[in-house]
N, C-alpha and C positions, 0 to 999 in steps of 0.2 A: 460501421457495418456497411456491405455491398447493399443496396436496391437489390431486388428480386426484380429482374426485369424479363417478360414474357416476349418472346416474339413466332413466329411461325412453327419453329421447332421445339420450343423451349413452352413446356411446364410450368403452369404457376405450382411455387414450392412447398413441399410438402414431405412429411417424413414417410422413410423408405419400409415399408411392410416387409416382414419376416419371409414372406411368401415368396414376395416379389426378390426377396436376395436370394433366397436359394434359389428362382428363377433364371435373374441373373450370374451365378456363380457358377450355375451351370453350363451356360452357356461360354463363359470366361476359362473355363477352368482347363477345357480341351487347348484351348489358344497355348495358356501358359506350359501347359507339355511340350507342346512344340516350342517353342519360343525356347525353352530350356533345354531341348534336343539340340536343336542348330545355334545355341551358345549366342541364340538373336542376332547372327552377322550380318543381316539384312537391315538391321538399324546403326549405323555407325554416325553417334550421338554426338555433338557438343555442347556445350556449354557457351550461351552466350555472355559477351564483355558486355556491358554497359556503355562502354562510349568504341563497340567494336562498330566501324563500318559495314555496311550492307555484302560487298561483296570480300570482305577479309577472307583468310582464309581459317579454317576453324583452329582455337586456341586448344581446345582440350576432345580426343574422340577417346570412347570409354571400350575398356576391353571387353570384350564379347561374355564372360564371367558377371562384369558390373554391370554391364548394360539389363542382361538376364535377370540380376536379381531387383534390380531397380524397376524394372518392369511389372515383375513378380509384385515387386509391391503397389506399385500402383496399380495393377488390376485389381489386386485384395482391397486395399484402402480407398481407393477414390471410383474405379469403374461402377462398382454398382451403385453407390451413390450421384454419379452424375445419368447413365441409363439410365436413373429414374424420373430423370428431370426433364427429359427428351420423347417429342413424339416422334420416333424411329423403331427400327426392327431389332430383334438382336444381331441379326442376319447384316442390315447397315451398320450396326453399332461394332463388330468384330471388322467391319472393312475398315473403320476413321481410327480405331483406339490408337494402334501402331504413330498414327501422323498427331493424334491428340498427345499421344506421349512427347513422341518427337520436340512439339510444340512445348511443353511443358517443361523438357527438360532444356532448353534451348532458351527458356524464358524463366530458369528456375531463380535467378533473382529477383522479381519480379513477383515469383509465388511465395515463397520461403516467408518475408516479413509476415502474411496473412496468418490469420486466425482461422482453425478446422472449416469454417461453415463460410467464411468468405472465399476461403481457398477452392470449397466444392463449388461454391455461383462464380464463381471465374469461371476455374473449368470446365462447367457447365456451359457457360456461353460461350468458351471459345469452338467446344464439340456444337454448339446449336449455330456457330459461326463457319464450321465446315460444312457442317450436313446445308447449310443456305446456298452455299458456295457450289455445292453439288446440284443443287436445285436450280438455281440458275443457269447452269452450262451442263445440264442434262441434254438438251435437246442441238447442243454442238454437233455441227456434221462433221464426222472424222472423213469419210468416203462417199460422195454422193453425185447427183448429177450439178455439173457447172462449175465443180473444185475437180482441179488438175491433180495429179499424184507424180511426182518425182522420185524415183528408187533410185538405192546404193546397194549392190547385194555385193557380198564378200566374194574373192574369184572361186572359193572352192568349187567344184567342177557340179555339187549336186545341187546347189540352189539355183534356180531355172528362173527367169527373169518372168516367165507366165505365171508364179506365186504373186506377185503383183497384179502383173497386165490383166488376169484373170476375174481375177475380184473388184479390179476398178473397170474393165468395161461391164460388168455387171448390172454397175450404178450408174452407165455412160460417162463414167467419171476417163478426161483422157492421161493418161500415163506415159513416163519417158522411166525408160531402166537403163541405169549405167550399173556398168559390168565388166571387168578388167577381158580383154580378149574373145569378148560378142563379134567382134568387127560391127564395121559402119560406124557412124557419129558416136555412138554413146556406148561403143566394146572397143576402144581403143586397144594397144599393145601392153602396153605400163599400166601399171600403178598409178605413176605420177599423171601422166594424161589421163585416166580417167576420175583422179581428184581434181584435177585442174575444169574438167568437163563437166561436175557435177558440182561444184563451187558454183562456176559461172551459171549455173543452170538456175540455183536456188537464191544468190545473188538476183535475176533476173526477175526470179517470181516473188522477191521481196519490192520491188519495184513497180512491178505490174501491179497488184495491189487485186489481182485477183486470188479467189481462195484455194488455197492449193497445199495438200498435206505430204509431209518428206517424210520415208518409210526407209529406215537403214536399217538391212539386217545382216549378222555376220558376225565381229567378233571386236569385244569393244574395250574399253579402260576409262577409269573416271575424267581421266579429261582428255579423251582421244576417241577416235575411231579408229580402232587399230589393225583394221581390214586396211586401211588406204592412209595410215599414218595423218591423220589430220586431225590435229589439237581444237580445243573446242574455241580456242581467243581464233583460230584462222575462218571455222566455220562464224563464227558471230562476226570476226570483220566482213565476210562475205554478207552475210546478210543486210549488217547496217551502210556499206558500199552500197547496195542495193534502193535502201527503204530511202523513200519522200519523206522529208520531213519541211510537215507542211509543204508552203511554198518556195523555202529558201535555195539555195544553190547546190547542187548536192555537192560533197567533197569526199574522198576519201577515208575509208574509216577509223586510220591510224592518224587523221591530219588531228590538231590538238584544237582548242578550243579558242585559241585567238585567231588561228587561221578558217574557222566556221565562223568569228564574227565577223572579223574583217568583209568576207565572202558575204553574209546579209546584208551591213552597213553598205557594202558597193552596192547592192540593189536597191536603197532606200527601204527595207523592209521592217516590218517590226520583230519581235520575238520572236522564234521560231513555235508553229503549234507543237510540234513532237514529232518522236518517230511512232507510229503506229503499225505496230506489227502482229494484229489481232486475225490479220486473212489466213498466218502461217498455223497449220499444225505441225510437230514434229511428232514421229514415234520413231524411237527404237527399239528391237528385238536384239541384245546383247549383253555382254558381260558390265554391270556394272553401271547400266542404262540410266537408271535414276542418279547417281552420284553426277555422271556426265552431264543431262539435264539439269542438274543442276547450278553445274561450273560455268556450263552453257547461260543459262539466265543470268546470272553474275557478271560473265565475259561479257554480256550484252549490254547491262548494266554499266559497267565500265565505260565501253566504246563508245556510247550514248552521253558518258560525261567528257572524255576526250575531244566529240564532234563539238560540243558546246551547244547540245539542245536536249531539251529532256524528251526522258523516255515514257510514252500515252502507255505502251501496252505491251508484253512480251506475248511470243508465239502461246498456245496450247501445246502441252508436252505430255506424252508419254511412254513409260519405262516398263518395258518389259520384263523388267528385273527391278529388286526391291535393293536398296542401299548397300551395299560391300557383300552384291551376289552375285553367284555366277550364273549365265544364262544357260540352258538348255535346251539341246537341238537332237534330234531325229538323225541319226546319220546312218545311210543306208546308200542304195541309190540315190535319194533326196537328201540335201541335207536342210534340213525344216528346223527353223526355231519354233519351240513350242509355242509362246504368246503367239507371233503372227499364223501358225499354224491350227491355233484354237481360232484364231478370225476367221481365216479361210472357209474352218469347218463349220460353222455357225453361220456365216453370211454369204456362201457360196454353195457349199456342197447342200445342204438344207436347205429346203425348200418349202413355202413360198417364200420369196425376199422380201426383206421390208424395203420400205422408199430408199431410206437410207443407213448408214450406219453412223450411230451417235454417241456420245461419251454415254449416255443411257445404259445405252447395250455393253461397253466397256464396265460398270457398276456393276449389273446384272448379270447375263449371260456368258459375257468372258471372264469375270471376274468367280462365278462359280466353278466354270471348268478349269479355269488354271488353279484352282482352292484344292482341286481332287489331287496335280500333281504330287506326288510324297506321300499324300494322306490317303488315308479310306474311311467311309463313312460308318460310322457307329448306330447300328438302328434298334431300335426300341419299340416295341408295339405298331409297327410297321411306319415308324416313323423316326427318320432321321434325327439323333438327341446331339450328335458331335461328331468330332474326327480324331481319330489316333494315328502319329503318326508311320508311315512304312520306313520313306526313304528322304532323310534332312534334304540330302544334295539338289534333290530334284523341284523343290520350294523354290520360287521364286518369286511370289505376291506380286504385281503387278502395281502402279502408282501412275495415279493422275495429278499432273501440275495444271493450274490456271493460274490467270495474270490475275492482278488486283488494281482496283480503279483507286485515285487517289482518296476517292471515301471511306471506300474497303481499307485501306491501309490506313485510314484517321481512326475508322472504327476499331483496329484490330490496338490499336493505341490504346486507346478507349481503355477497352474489356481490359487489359495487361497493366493499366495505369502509370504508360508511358511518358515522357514528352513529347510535346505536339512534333516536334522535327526528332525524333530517336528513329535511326536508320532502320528501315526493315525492307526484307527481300522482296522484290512480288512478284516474282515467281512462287506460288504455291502449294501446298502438297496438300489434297484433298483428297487421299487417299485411295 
């Protein structure tokens, strides 16, 4: 049997009262509508190998049919029982479930041997392992004073490079917008010139090592930017071209890893520290934004074993679209992606501003307004009970990635009852 192990968020264990499941049930039960509307395209699930590499690419992704009903079931059989075990909202609890699924299903070998009640304290602590993870990079500044902002906005004619500049001088934050046909340095003619200009840009500020958040919006593909045709292995070579590692020599990011040693051994140096890439945030507002983030950490990952030094930290990511979705944008005069569109509206047009804007406010604030897209609220005795949904298309759930430190990643061993060296991503999805 598992230990019942209690920590910050975690329950000492206890069986779950009749009460408290139709509490919870209730609260599940709206999700599972939806989820079963939009055929869940927003999770496109696999199945981890066993001795699959970190950055493989996925062996098995489940059709939007399975995915739904596999869901279905695990919100019936396992969500209320691990909510119970959790000091969180149901309100937090509906934001992780999706990435507690994700996680589970992705680690279903791993679960499967266990017995009912071991299997609920796993997943129990791997949900008491998100909601930590949330807690600690609650107070990340996405936008603030002394972190620079670098935009990519799609050339379409309505997105106005002030959707950025506006909201970052707000926070004194200073801002560079690349823009196919702005003119000056950063509205080149091309396409190509202005990928080649915003590469170089963000290459630059991986380097600098000051804090500076990349804000692309426009029109995307899981491993592309497909505003400005740029794969997600060229934006990570630009980056890790960019990043110090340690004090070693820099090299190129496609050079391989005898020519990163050679290049220290000529300095007399020791091991390389790493590449630390903890100052980057990324966000994008696109189709498909979190699959790409994803490929993205992975590419980074790779590059990182190519240079022949290891990788301390990937960027903070976030998706403005939830796994095999499409984004949606405002097209009018303006053409506004909804995610950066609810930022604007919340920490610009609203007033008073706060100091900053923090993954916090992402959890909270944007994470409720982008919940309304599709859905409408269900009220009950003048209080909010759920959501039904209007319109699938327009769902997009938003997703937060953070990095994981190599204890975070021993621990996540741990909980899963991996081997000590069993490859895991760390880039993560905390929902």
């Amino acid at each position: 049997m598992i230990d019942a192990i209690t920590t910050d968020r975690l329950k000492p264990h206890r069986r779950l009262s009749a009460q408290r499941l139709r509490s919870v049930w209730g609260t599940i039960s709206f999700a599972l509508i939806v989820l079963f509307a939009i055929g869940i395209k927003h999770a496109s699930l696999v199945a981890a190998q066993p001795d699959a590499k970190p950055d493989a690419k996925p062996a098995l992704k489940l059709d939007p049919q399975a995915a739904a009903a596999a869901f279905a079931t695990f919100a019936r059989d396992d969500s209320p029982l691990i909510r119970d075990r959790l000091e969180t909202t149901d309100r937090e609890y509906r934001q992780i479930e999706p990435s507690l699924w994700l996680l589970a299903t992705r680690h279903a070998a791993a679960l499967e041997p266990l017995e009912a009640a071991d299997r609920t304290e796993t997943l129990a602590r791997l949900a008491d392992f998100i909601l930590r993870m949330r807690d600690k990079h609650a107070a990340d500044v996405v936008v603030g004073e002394g972190r620079s902002v670098i935009g990519l906005l799609d050339p379409d004619r309505g997105l106005d490079p002030k959707e950025i500049t506006t909201i970052a001088g707000a926070y004194d934050a200073e801002a560079t917008v690349w823009k196919q046909g702005q003119g000056g340095p950063t509205g080149p003619d091309t396409k190509q010139a202005t990928a080649t200009g915003f590469l170089a840009a963000v290459q630059e500020a991986a380097g600098d090592r000051k804090p500076t958040t990349v804000v692309v919006l426009g029109h995307g593909l899981p491993e592309e930017i497909q505003s400005y045709s740029i794969p997600c292995e060229q934006l990570a070579a630009a980056i890790l071209g960019g990043a110090k590692q340690g004090d070693a020599t820099h090299v190129d990011a496609e050079q391989g890893a005898a020519e990163q040693g050679a290049a220290t051994q000529g300095a007399g140096a020791a091991a390389p520290a790493g590449i630390d890439l903890s100052h980057l945030t990324i966000v994008c507002d696109d189709c498909f934004s979190a699959d790409f983030l994803e490929n993205l950490g992975a590419a980074l990952e790779r590059g990182s074993l190519r240079r022949g030094g290891p990788l301390v930290a990937l960027p903070t990511c976030l998706a403005g679209t939830n796994r095999d979705r499409y984004g949606i944008a405002d097209v009018g005069e303006k053409f506004v992606p909804h995610f950066w569109k609810t930022c604007v509206e919340l920490y610009f047009v609203r007033r008073p501003l706060p100091p900053s804007i923090t993954l916090a406010d992402f959890f909270g604030p944007v994470d409720w307004m982008m919940y309304g897209y599709g859905r409408a609220p269900i009220v009950a005795e003048g209080k909010v009970s759920g959501y039904r949904l209007v319109n699938p298309d327009l769902v997009q759930d938003p997703v937060v990635f953070v990095s994981l430190d190599d204890d975070e990643l021993a621990e996540l061993r741990t909980i899963l009852a991996l081997p000590a060296d069993a490859p895991l991503p760390r880039l993560f999805d905390i929902g």
